[in-house]
C-alpha positions in Angstrom: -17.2 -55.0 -6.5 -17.0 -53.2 -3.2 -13.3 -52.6 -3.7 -13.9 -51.0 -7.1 -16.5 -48.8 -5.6 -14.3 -47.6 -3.0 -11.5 -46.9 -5.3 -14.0 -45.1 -7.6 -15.4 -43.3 -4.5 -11.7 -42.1 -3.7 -11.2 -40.9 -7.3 -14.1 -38.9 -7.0 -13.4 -37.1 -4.3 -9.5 -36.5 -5.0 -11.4 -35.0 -8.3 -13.8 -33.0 -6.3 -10.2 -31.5 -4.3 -8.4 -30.3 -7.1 -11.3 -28.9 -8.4 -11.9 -26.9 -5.3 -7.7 -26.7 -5.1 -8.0 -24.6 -9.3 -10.6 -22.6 -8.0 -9.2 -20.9 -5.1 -5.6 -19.6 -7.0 -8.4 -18.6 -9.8 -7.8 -19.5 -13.2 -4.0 -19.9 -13.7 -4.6 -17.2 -16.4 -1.3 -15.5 -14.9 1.3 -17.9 -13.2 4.3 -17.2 -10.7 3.0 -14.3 -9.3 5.1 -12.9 -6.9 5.2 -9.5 -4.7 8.2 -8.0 -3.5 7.8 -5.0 -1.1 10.9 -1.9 -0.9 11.8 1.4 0.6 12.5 3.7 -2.2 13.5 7.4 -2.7 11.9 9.4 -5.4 13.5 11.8 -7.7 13.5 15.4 -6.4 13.5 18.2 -8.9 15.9 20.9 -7.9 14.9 24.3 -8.8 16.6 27.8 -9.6 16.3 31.4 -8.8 14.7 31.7 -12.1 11.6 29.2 -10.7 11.6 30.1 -7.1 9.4 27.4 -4.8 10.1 27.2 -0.8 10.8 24.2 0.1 11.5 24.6 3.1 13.2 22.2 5.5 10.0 19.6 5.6 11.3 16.0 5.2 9.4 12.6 5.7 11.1 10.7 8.0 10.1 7.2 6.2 10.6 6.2 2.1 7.7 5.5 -0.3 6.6 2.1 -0.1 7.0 0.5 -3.5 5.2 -2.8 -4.5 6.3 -4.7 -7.3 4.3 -7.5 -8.7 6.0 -10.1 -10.8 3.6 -12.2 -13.2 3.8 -14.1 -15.9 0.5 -14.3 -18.5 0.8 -17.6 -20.2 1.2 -17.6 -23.7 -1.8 -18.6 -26.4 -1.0 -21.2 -28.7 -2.4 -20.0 -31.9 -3.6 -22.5 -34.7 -3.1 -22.1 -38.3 -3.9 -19.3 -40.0 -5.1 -18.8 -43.0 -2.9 -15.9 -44.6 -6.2 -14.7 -47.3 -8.7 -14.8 -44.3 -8.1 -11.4 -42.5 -11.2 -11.7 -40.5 -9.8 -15.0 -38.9 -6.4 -13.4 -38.5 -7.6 -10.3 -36.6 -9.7 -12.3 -33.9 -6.6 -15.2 -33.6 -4.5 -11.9 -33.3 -7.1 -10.9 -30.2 -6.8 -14.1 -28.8 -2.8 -13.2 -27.4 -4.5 -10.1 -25.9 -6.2 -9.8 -22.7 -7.8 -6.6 -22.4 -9.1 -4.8 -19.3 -7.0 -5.9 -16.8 -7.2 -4.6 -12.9 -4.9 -5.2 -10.3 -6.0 -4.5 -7.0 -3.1 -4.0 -4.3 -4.4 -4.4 -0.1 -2.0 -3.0 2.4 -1.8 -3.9 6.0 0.6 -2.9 8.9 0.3 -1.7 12.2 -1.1 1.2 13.3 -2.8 2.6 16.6 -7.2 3.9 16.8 -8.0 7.0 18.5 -8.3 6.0 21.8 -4.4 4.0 21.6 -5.2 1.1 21.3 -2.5 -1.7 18.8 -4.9 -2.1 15.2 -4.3 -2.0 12.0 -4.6 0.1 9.3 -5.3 -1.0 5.6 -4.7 0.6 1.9 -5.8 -0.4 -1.2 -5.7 1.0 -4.4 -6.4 -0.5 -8.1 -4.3 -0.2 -11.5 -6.0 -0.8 -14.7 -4.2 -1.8 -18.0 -5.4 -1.1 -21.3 -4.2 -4.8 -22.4 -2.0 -7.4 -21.4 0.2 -9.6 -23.9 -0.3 -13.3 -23.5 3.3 -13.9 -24.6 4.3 -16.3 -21.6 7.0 -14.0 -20.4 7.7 -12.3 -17.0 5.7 -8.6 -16.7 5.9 -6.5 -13.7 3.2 -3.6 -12.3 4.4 -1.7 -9.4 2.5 0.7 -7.1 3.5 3.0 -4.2 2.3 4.5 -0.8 3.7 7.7 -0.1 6.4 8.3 2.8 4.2 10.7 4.5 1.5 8.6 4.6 3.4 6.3 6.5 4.6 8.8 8.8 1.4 9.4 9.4 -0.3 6.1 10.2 2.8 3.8 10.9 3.5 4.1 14.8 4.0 1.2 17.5 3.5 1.2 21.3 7.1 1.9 23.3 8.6 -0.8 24.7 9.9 1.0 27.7 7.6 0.5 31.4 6.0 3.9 30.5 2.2 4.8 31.6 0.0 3.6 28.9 -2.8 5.7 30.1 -1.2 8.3 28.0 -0.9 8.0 24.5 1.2 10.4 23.4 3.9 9.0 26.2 3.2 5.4 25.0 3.1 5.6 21.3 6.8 5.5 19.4 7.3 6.4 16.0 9.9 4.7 14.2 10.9 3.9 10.4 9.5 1.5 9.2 10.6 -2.2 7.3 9.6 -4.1 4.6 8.7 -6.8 6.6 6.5 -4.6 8.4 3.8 -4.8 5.9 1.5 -7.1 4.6 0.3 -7.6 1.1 -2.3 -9.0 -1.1 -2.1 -8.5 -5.1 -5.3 -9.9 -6.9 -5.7 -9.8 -10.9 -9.2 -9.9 -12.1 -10.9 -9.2 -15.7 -13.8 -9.5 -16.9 -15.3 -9.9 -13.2 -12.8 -13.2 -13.1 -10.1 -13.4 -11.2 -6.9 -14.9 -12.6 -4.3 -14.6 -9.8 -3.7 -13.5 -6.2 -0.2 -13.4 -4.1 0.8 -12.6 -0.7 3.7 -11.2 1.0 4.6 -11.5 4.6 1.4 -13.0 5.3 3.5 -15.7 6.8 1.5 -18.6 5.0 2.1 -20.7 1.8 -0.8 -21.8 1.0 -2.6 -19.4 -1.1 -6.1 -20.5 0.2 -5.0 -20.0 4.2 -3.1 -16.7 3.1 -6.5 -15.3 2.1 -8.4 -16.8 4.8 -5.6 -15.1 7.3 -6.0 -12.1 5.2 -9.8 -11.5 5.1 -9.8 -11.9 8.7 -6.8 -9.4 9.5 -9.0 -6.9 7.1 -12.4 -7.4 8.8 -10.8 -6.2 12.1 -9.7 -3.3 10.7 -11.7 -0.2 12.2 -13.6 2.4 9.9 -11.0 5.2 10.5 -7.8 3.2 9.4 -9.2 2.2 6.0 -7.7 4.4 3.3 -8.8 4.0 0.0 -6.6 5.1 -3.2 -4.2 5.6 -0.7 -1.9 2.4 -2.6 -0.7 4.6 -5.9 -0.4 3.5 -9.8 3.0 3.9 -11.4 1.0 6.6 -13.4 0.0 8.8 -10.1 3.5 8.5 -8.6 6.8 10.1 -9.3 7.9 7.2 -11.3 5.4 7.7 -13.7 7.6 7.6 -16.9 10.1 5.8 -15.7 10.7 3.2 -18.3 7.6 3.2 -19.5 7.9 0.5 -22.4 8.9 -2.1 -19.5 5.3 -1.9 -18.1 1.8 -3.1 -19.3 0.1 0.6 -20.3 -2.4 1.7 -17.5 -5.6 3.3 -17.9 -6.1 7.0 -16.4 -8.5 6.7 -13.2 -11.4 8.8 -15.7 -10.8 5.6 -18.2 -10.9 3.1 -15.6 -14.3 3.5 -14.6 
């Protein structure tokens, strides 16, 4: 008897783990969610005499920051359906949709306060979709940071023996690399999350990349937190660029 309790015991509690396992990744709504960070150029529009704009010579000296986020929504079974019952058919139809989908991107690399000291900084910005297709097939939202506002906030401390005492001789700019920045994608709807991913966090587990995360974030000073500074495709120069290939966004007037 006291074996079978002990067995039962250990049951229970591998029961209790996976439960606590499921509800950390969320609900497995969306599966193999991956994000892939890249240095991109946009598309310049080149202008004649007839339209006459100074340009000038200006130039950022990094690339936008594109994020991709693969995801795959899995795909509803749907019963049998009556083919006379048109009521029936339109809420199975619904039942392949998601609607109201948000996916929230957090950026964090390194970055200097005002008084030149190493922090980070940390961008975030939000995409809304009208709907998403449960269809069990691969989808992909991408959002951007622009160049200059990495130029901007991107620096690092010189490595040569310089005197740190002065900030302008001891900061460096340089370009910066993919691997430079860190990245947290989080689908929600409906107040639920579904999904979250991490790049270069530098940690598998999804459970310890958030933990790493959320800690990383909370040390993040006032100042150095930008807001709607991470783009949707919609507000970047990509905007229409294959647009059928994407889940349709929301405007930011829709979306709240």
């Amino acid at each position: 008897m006291i074996g079978a309790a002990k067995h039962i015991t250990v049951l229970i509690a591998l029961f209790v783990l996976s439960v606590l396992c499921a509800a950390g990744e969320g609900n497995a709504l969306f599966e193999r969610v991956n994000v892939k960070v890249s240095l991109i150029e946009p598309a310049e529009v080149r202008y004649t005499s007839s339209l006459p704009l100074n340009l000038g010579r200006r130039q950022p000296d990094n690339r936008w920051v594109m994020i991709a986020v693969e995801y795959t929504p899995k795909a509803k079974v749907l019963t049998h359906v009556k083919r006379r019952d048109k009521s029936d058919t339109a809420r199975r139809h619904g039942q392949m949709w998601l609607d109201d989908v948000n996916l929230r991107v957090r950026v964090i690399f390194g970055s200097l306060n005002a008084a030149g000291r190493t922090v980070n900084v940390l961008m975030d910005g939000d995409t809304s979709f009208w709907t998403v297709k449960l269809d069990g097939l691969k989808h992909t939202a991408v959002m951007f940071i622009p160049a200059y506002l990495i130029d901007r906030y991107y620096v690092q401390l010189a490595r040569s023996n310089v005197n740190r005492k002065s900030v302008s001789a001891a900061v460096a700019s340089r370009k910066i690399k993919d691997s430079d920045l860190i990245v947290e994608a989080v689908f929600s709807a409906g107040g639920e999350e579904l999904a979250r991913a991490y790049s270069n966090i530098g940690v598998s587990n999804i459970s310890r990349a958030k933990n790493k995360f959320e800690r990383m974030a909370g040390l993040v000073p006032g100042d150095l937190l930008l807001k709607g500074a991470v783009l949707p495709k919609g507000k970047s120069p990509w905007a229409f660029y294959n647009i059928n290939h994407f889940d349709p966004e929301k405007s930011t007037a829709q979306s709240k």
